[in-house]
C-alpha positions as CSV (number, residue, x, y, z in Angstrom):
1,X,0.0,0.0,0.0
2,X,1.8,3.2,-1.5
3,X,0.9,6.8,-1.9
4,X,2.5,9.2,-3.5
5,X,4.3,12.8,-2.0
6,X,2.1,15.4,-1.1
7,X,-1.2,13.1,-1.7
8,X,-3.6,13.1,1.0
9,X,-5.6,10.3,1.1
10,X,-8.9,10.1,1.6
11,X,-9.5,13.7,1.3
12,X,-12.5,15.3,0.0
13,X,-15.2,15.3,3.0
14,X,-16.0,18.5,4.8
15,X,-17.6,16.5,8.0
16,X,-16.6,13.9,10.6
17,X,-16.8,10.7,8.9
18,X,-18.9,8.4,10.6
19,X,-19.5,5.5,8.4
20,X,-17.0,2.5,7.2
21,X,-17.7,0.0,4.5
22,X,-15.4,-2.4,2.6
23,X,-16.2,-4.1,-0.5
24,X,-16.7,-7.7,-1.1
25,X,-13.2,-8.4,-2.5
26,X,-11.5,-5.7,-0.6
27,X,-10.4,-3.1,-3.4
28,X,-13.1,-0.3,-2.3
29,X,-13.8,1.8,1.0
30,X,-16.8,3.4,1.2
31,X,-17.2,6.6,3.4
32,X,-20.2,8.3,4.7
33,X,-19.9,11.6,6.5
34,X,-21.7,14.2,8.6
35,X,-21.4,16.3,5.3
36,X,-24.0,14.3,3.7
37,X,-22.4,12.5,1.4
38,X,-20.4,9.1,0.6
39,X,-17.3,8.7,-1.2
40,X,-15.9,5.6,-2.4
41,X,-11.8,4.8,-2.3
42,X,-8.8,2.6,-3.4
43,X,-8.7,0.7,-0.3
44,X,-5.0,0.7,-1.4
45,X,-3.9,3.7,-1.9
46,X,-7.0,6.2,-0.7
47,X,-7.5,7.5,-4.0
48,X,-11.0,8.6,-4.5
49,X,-13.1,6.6,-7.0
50,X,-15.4,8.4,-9.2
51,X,-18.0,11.4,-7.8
52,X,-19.3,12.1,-4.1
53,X,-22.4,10.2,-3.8
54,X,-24.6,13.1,-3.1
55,X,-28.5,12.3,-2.5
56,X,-28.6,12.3,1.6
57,X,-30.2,15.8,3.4
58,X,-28.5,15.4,6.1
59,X,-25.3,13.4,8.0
60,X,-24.7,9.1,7.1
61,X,-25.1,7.0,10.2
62,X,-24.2,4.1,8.0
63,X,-23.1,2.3,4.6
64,X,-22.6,-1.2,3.7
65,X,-22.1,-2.8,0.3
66,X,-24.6,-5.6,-1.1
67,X,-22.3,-9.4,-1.2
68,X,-22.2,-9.4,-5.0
69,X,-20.9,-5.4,-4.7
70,X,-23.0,-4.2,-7.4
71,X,-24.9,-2.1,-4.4
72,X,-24.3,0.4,-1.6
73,X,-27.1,1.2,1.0
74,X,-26.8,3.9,3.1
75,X,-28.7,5.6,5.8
76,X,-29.0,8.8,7.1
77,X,-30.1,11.3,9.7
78,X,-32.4,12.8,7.1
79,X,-34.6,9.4,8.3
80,X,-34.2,7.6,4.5
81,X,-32.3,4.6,3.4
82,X,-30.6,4.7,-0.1
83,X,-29.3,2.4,-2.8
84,X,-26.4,2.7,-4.6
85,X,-25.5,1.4,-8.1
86,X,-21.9,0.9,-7.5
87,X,-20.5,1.2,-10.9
88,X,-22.5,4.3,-12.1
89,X,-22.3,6.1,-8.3
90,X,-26.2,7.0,-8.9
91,X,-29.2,5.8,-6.7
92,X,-31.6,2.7,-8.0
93,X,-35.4,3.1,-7.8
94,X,-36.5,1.7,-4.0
95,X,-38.9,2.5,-1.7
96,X,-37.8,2.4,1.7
97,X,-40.0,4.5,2.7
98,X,-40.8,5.6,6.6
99,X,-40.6,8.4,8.8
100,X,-38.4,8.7,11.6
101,X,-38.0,11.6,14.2
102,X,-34.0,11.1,14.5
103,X,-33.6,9.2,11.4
104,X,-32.0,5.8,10.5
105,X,-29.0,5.1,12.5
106,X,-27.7,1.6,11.3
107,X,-28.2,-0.8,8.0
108,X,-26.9,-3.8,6.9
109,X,-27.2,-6.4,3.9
110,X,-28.3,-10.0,5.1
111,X,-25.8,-13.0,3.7
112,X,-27.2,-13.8,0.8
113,X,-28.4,-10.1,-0.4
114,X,-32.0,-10.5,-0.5
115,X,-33.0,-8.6,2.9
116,X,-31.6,-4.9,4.3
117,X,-32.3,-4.7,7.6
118,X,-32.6,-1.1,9.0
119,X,-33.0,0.2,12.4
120,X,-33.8,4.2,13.9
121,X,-34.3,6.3,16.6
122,X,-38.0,5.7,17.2
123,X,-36.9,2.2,18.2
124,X,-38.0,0.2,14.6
125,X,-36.4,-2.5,13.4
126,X,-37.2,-2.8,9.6
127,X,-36.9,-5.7,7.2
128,X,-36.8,-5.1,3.6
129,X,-36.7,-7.0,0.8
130,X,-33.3,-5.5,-1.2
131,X,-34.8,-6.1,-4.9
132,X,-38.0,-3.5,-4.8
133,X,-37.4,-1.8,-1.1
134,X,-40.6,-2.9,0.5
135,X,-40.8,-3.4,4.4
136,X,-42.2,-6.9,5.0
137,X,-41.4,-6.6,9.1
138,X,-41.1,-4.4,11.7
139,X,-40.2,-4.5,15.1
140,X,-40.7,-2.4,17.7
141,X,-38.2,-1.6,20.8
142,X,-38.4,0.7,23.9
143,X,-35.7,3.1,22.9
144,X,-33.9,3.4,19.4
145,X,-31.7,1.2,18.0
146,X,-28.0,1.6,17.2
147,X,-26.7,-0.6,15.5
148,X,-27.9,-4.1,13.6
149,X,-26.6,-7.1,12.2
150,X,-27.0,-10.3,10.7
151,X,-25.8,-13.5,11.7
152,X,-23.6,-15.1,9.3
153,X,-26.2,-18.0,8.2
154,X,-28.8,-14.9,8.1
155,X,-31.2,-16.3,10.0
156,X,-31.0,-14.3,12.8
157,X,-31.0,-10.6,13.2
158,X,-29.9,-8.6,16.1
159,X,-30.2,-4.5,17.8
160,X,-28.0,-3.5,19.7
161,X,-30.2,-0.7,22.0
162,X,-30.5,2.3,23.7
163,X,-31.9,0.5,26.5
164,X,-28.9,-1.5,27.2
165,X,-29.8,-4.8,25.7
166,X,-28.8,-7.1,22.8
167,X,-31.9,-8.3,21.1
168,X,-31.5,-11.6,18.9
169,X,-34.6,-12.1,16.2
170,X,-35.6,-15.0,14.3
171,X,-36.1,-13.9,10.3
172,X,-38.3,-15.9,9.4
173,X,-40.8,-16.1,12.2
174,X,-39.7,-12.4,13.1
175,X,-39.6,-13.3,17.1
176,X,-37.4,-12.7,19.7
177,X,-35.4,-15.3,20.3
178,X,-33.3,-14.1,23.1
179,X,-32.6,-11.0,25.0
180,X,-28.3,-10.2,26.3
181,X,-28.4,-8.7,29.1
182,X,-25.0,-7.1,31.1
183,X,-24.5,-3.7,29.6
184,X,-24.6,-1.1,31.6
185,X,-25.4,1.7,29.1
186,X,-26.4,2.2,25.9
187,X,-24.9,-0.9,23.0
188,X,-23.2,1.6,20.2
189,X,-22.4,-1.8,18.2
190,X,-23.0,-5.4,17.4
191,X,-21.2,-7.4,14.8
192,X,-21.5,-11.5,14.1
193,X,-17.7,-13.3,13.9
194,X,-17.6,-14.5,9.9
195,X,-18.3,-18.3,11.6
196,X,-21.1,-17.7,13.5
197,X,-19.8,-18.5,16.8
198,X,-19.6,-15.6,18.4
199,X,-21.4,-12.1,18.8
200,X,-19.6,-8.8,20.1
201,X,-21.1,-6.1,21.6
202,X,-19.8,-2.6,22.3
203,X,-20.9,-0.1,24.7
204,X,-20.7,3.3,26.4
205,X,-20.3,1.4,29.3
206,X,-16.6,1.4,28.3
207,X,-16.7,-2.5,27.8
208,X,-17.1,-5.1,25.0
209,X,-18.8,-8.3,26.2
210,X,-18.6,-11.6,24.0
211,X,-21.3,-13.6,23.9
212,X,-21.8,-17.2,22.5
213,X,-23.8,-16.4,19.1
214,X,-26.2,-19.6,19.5
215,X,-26.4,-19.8,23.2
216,X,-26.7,-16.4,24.2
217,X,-24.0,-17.3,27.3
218,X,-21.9,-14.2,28.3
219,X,-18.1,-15.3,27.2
220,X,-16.2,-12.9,28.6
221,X,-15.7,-9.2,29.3
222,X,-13.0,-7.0,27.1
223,X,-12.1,-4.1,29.5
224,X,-9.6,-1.3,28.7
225,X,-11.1,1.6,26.8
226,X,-11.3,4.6,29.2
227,X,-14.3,5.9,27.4
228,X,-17.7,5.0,25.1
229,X,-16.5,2.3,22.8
230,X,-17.6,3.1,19.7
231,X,-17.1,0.4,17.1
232,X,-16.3,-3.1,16.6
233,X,-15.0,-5.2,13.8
234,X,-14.1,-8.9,13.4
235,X,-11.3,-10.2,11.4
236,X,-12.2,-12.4,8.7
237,X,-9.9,-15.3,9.9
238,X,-12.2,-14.4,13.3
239,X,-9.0,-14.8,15.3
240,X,-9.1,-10.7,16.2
241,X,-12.0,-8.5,17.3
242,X,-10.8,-4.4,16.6
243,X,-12.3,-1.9,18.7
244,X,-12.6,1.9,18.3
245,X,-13.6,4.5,21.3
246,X,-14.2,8.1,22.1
247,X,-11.2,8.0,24.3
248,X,-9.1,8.6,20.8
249,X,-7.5,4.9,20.6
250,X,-8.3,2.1,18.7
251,X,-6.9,-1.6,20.6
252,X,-6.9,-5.4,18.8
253,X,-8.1,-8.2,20.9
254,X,-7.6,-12.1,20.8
255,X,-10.9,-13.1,20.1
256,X,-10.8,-16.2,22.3
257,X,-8.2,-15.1,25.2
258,X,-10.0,-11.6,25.4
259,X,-6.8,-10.1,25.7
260,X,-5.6,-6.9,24.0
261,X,-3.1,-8.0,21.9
262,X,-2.2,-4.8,19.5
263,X,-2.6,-1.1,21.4
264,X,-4.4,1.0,22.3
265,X,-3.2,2.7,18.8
266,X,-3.5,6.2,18.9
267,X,-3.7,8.6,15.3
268,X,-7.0,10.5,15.0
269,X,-6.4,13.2,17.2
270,X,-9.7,13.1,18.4
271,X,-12.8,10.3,19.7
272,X,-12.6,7.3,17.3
273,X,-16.0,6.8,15.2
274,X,-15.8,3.3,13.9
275,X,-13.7,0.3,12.5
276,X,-13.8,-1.6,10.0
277,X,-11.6,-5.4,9.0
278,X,-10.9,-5.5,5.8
279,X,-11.6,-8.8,3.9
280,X,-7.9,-9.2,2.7
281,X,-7.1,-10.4,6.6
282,X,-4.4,-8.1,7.1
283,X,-5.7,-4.5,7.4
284,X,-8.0,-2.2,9.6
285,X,-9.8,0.9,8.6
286,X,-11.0,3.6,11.0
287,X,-12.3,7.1,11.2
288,X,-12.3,9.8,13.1
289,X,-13.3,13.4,13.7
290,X,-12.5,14.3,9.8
291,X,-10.0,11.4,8.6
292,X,-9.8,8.0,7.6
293,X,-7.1,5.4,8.0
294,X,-5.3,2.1,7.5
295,X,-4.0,-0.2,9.7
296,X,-2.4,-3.6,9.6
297,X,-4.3,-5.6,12.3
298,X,-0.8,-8.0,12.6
299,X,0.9,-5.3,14.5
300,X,-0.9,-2.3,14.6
301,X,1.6,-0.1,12.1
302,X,-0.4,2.6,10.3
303,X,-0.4,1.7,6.4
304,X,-2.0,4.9,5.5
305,X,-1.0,7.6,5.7
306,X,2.4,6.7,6.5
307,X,4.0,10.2,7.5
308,X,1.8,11.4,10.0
309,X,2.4,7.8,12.6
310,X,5.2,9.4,14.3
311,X,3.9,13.1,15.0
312,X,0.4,11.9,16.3
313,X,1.3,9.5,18.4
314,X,4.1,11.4,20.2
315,X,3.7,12.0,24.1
316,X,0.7,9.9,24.5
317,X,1.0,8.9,27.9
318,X,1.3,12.3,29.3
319,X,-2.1,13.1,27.4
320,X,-3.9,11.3,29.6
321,X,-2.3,11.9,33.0
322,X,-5.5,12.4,35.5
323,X,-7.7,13.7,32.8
324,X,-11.3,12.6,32.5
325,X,-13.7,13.7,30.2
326,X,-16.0,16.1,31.2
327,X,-16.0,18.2,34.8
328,X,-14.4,16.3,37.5
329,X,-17.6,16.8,40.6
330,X,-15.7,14.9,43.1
331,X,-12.6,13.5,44.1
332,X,-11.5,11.1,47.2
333,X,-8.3,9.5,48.2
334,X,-7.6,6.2,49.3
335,X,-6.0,5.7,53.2
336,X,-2.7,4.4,51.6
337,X,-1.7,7.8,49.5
338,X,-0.9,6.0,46.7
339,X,-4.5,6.0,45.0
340,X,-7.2,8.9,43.8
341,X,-10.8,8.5,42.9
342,X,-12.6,11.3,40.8
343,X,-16.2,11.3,39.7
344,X,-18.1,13.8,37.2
345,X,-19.8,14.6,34.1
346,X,-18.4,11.7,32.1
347,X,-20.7,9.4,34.6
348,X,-18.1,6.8,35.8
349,X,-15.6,6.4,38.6
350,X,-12.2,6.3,37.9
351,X,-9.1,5.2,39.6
352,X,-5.9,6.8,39.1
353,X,-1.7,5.9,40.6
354,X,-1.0,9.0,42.6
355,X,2.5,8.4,41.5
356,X,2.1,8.3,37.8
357,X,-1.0,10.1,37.4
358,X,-2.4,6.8,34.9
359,X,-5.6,5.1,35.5
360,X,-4.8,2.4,37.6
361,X,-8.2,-0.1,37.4
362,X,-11.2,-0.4,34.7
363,X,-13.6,2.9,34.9
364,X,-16.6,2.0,37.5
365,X,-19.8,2.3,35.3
366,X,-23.6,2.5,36.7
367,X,-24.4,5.5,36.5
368,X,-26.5,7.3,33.7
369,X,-26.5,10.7,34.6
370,X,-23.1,13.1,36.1
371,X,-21.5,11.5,39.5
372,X,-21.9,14.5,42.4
373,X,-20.6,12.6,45.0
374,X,-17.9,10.4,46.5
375,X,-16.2,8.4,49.3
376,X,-14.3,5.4,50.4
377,X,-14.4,3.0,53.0
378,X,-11.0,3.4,55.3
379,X,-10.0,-0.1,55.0
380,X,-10.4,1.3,50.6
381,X,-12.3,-1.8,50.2
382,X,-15.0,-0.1,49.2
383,X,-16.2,3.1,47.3
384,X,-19.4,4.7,47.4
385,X,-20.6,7.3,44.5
386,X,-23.8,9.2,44.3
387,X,-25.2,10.9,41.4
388,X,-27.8,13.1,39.3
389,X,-29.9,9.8,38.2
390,X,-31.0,9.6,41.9
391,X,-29.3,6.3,42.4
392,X,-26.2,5.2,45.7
393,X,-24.0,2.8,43.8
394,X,-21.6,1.2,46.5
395,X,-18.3,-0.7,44.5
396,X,-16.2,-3.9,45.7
397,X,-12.9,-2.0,44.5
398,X,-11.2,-5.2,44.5
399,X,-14.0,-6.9,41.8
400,X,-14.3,-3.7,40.5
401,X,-17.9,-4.6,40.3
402,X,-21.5,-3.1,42.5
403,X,-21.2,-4.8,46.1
404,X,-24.5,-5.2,46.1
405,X,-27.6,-3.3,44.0
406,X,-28.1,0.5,43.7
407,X,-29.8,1.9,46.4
408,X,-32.8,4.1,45.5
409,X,-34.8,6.1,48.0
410,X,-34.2,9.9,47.0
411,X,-36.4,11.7,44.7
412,X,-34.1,13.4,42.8
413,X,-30.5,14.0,42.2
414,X,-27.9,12.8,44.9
415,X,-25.3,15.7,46.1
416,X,-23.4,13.9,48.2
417,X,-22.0,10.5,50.0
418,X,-19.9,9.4,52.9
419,X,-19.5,6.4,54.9
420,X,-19.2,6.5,59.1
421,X,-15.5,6.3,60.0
422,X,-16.4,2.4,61.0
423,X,-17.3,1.5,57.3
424,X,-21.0,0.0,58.4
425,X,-23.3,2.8,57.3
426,X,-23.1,5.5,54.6
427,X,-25.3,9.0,55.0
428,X,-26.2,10.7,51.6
429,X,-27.8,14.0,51.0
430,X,-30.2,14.5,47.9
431,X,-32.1,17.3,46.3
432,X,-35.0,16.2,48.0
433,X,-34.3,17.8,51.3
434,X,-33.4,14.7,53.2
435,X,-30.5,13.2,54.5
436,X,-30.7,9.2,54.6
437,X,-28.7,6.6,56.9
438,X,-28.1,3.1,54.9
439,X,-26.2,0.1,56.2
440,X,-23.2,-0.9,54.0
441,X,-23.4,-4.7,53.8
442,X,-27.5,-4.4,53.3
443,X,-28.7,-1.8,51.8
444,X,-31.2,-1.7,54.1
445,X,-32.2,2.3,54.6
446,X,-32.3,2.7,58.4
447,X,-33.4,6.1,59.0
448,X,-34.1,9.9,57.2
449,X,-33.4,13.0,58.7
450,X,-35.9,16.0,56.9
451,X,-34.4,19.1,56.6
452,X,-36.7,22.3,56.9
453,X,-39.1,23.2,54.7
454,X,-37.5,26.4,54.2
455,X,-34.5,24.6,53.6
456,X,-32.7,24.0,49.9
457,X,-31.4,20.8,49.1
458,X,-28.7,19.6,50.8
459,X,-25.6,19.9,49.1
460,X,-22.6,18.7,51.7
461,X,-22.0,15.9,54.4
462,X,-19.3,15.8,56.7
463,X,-18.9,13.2,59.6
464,X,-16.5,13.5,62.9
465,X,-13.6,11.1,62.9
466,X,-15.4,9.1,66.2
467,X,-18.4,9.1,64.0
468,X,-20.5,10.0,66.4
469,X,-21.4,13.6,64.7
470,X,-23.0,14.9,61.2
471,X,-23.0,17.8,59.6
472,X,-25.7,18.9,56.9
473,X,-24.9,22.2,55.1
474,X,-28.2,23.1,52.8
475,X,-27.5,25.2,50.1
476,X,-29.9,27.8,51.7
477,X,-30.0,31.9,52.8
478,X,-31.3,30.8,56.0
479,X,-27.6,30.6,57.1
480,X,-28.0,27.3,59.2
481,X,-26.0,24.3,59.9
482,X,-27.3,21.1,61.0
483,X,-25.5,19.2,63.3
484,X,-27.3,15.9,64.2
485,X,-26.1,12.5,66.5
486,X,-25.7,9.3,64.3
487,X,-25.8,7.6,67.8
488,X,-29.3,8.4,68.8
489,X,-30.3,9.7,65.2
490,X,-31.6,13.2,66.6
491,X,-30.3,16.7,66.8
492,X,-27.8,17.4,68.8
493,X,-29.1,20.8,69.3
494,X,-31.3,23.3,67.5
495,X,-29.6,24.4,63.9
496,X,-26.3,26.2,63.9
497,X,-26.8,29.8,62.9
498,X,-23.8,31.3,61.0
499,X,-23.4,35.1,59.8
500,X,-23.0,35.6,56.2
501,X,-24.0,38.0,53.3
502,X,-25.2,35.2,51.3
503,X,-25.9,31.4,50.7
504,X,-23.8,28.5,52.5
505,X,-22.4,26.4,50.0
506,X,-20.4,23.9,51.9
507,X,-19.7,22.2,55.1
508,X,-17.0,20.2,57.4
509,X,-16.6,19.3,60.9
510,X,-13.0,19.6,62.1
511,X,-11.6,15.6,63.3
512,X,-12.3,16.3,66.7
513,X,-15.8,17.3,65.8
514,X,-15.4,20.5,67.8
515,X,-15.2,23.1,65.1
516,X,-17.3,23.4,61.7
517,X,-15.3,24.9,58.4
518,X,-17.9,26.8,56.2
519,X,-18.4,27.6,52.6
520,X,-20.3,30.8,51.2
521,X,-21.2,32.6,48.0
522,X,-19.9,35.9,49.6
523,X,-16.2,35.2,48.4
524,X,-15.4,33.5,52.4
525,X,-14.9,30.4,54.1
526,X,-15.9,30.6,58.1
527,X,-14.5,28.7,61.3
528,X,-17.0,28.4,63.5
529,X,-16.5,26.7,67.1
530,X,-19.2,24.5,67.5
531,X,-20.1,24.9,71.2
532,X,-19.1,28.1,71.8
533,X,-21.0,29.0,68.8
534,X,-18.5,31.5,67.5
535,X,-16.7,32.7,64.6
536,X,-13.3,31.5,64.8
537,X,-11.9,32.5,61.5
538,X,-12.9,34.2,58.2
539,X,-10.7,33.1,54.9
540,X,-11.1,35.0,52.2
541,X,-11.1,34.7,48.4
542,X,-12.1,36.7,45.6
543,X,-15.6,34.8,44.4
544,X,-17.7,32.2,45.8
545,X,-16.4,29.8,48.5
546,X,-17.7,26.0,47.0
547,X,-15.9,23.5,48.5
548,X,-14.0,23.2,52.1
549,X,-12.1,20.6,54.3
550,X,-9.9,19.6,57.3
551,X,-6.3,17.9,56.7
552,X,-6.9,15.1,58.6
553,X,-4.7,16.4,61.7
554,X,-6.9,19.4,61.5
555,X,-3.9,21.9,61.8
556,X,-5.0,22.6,57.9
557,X,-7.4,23.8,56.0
558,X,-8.2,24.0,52.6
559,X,-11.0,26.3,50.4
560,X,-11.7,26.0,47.1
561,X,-13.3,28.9,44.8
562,X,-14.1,30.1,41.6
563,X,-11.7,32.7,41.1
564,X,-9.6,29.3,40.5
565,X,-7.5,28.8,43.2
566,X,-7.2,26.7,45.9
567,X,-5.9,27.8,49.0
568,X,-4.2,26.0,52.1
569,X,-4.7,27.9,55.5
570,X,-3.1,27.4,58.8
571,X,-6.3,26.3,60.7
572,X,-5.1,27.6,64.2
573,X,-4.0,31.1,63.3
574,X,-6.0,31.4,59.7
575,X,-3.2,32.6,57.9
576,X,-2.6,31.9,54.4
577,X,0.0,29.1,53.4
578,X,-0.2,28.5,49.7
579,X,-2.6,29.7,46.6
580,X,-2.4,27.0,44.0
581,X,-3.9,28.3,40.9
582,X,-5.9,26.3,38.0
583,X,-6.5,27.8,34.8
584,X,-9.9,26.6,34.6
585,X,-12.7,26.9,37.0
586,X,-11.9,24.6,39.9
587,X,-15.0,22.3,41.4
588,X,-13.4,20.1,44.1
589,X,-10.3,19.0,46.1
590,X,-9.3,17.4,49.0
591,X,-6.4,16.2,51.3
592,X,-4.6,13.0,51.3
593,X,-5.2,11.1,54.1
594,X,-1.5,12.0,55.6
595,X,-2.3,16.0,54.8
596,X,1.1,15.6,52.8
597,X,-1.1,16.1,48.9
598,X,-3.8,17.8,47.8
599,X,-5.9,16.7,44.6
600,X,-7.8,18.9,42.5
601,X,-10.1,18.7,39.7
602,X,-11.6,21.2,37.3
603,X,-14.8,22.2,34.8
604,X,-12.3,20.8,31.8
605,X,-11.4,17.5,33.7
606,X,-8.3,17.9,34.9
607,X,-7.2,17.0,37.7
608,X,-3.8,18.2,39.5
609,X,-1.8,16.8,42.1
610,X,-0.4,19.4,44.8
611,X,2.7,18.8,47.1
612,X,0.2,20.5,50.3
613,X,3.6,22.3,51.8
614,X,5.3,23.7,49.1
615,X,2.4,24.5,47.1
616,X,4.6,22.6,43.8
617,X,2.5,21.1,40.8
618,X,3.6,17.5,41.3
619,X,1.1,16.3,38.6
620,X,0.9,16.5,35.2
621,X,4.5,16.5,35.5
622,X,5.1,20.1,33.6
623,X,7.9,20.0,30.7
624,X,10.6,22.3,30.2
């Protein structure tokens, strides 16, 4: 495979390519692209082939040549499917007509040619008969469909869903046959081995799960992508599965060991849409935010273009030191220093090596909506995260899988999570003005503290290290902190009134439980002695005061606000030790359980590691 200086291959669209087909025999690649059109290629050299197929209204979600190659179908967001005569470029006469509200997100050709089998957002699966374009089935599902396929023998047909399912159909009878279940978020892509004897299935759930084609039985689990996986692909000798993914890399996997055997592969610059094997058993395409290339599946070496290998794959690893896609919400360190947890608007839990700044287990995935709130058990065998979708997930970090079932009981979004010092309960605070007590190894809810009716919802929890305290800041104007005892499960006195301009933002209860640190919107954090019931302290930034904690001796402090810094303060005189300055808006932080570090993370999803003396950027490491 050879191109010549100064030709780019596989230029010509003006969008994102999103679509991937090869032909039969392996001398074609078809594109289909957000700029409505498809364009067909030398698979060899990434020379276009005759004119832009130009018919679409709007963006392909999919092409995929007919087995004898005289035919392309595509389909698009503009809700219509297309045929393609392949050697004129024009469209043939077919119905396949129906209205969608999102259009038609997936198509594919069955076996032998005779059926296209289509499926859209409104949750249809079509099947059409290839020579006139009439629709002699449909299927309806709860949530659209993203991707189809046939088996190889074409008897089966399956939808990969938004609903996080696999659905296998008979053809003939048009009846479910079986449901997959396992995902935990939406199935971007299915695709059939060539012998029939497997079926892989990709998700935003960051995984791929094999299944056993005819059985149904869950194979194994492919984990290492570190966001949405995208596409799939399997090698016509079926010995390798390809993977693409929005985290930018594309890896190959031993289709029988599950291992990743090639990668990850990085080129694109940007998320990864799809892959594609080529029929020749030695090549990969894939695409990406607005190019196209070759691989050799063997070894991963980019085929085409050659030149750009070495300048887009240069300083990978420091990319992706703790960066997460999408606002970091909350952080949390493990007890032994050497391990960080963040949370956010990316919806997982992830793990990082406070020494390296790399993620250092499989992304924790549950959740459907942003993660708000986080915490780990002292002995770090387990981590609790709440979130937006209203659900407590609580994680064996050593299976790396839910301990035991979500815990539902607030109406609403979840704020905030943290366990007793003695790991057996967990208190969470949700938008529904309460604060709930559960028991660890149950799930059993064991009692619910309501807030005022004047009240907002609560939006910070802090517990005293003997765990016989908790604090519940409301993000309110009332200017009141509750302080109730987890031992009797009452107030321990009436509401703590606190002095301030505007509305409280954030609580924490110094280790000894005697003081209470305080957050406001008035550009200050407060010390407040708790029995005395007097200021102690004011702290002061220049804007709003959203996040505030103890070092664990309590001889620090730390405040976090949104004129981007972070500051450390000396807790018994309140004088300022260090300003550590982010150049994006900063969300969280928190101390390392010896007070040496501090972690933050920002609204762009970095996070940086602080030495908690000096004040010195330990991580990303910065580069002269």
């Amino acid at each position: 495979m050879e191109t010549s200086i100064g030709f780019q291959p596989f230029e010509g669209h003006s969008g994102s390519v999103t679509a991937l087909a090869y032909s039969p025999d392996g001398s074609l690649l078809a594109t289909g692209s957000l700029d409505g059109t498809i364009r067909v290629w030398d698979a060899g050299t990434g020379h276009q082939v005759g004119e832009a197929l130009r018919k679409h209204t709007s963006g392909i979600s999919a092409v995929a040549y007919s087995p004898d190659g005289q035919h392309l179908i595509s389909s698009s967001y503009d809700g219509t499917l297309r045929m393609w005569d392949t050697a004129t470029h024009q469209t043939v006469p077919r119905l396949f007509t129906r209205e969608t509200h999102g259009g038609i997100l997936s198509v594919q050709y069955s076996p032998d040619g005779a059926l296209t089998a289509s499926g859209d957002s409104d949750g249809i699966l079509c099947l059409w008969e290839a020579l006139t374009g009439k629709c002699i089935a449909f299927l309806n599902h709860p949530g659209r469909i993203n991707s189809v396929a046939f088996s190889p023998s074409g008897k089966r047909v399956t939808t990969g869903c938004h609903d996080w399912l696999v659905r296998v159909y008979d053809v003939q009878q048009g009846e479910l046959v079986f449901e997959l279940i396992g995902h935990r978020a939406f199935v971007r892509s299915i695709r059939y081995s060539h012998d029939g004897s497997l079926l892989a299935s990709a998700s935003n759930d960051h995984t791929i799960r094999l299944w056993d084609a005819q059985t149904g039985d869950l194979l194994r689990v492919l984990r290492g992508h570190r966001h949405y996986v995208t596409g799939i692909s399997f090698s016509y000798d079926n010995k390798q599965l390809v993977s693409s993914s929005d985290d930018e890399s594309i890896r190959v996997w031993d289709a029988l060991s599950g291992e990743c055997i090639v990668g990850p592969l990085y080129g694109h610059g940007g998320p990864v849409t799809t892959v594609i094997c080529s029929p020749d058993r030695r090549h990969f395409a894939s695409c990406g935010s607005g190019d196209v290339r070759v691989w050799r599946t063997q070894d991963g070496d980019l085929v085409i273009p050659r030149h750009a290998a070495a300048e887009d794959t240069t300083k990978i690893a420091e990319k992706y030191e703790l960066k997460a896609y999408g606002s970091v919400r909350a952080v949390a360190w493990f007890s032994d220093c050497r391990r960080i947890a963040s949370a956010g608007d990316d919806c997982v839990v992830r793990i990082w090596d406070a020494e390296t700044g790399t993620e250092s287990a499989n992304p924790l995935v549950q959740h459907e909506d942003e993660v708000s709130g986080l915490d780990i058990s002292r002995n770090d065998t387990l981590l609790a995260s709440a979130g937006s979708d209203g659900i407590i997930c609580i994680w064996d970090l050593q299976r790396e899988e839910l301990a035991l079932q979500p815990l539902r009981g607030h109406s609403g979004s979840v704020l905030a999570i943290i366990f007793t010092p003695d790991g057996m309960r967990i208190a969470s605070a949700g938008y529904d003005k309460t604060v709930r007590i559960w028991h660890v190894d149950s799930g059993e809810p064991l009692h619910v503290f309501q807030l005022e009716e004047h009240n907002r919802h609560t939006c910070s929890l802090s517990i005293s290290v003997d765990g016989s305290r908790l604090a519940s800041g409301p993000e309110s104007n009332d200017r009141t902190v509750s302080i109730w005892d987890l031992l009797t499960n009452r107030p321990l006195s009436s509401p703590i009134s606190l002095v301030y301009q505007r509305t409280l933002t954030s609580v924490c209860l110094s280790p000894d439980g005697s003081q209470l640190l305080s957050g406001s919107s008035d550009n200050a954090a407060y010390l407040w002695n708790i029995s005395r019931r007097e200021q102690v302290h004011v702290l002061r930034h220049e804007s709003t005061v959203h996040r505030v904690g103890f070092a664990a001796g309590g001889q620090k402090i730390l405040t976090v606000s949104a004129d981007r810094r972070v500051r450390v303060w000396d807790a018994r005189a309140g004088t300022l030790l260090q300003s550590l300055q982010h150049d994006s808006f900063i969300v969280t932080a928190a101390f390392s359980s010896d007070g040496s570090r501090i972690v933050s993370g920002s609204e762009d999803g970095e996070l940086y590691l602080w030495d908690a003396d000096s004040g010195r950027l330990l991580l990303p490491k910065v580069v002269d």
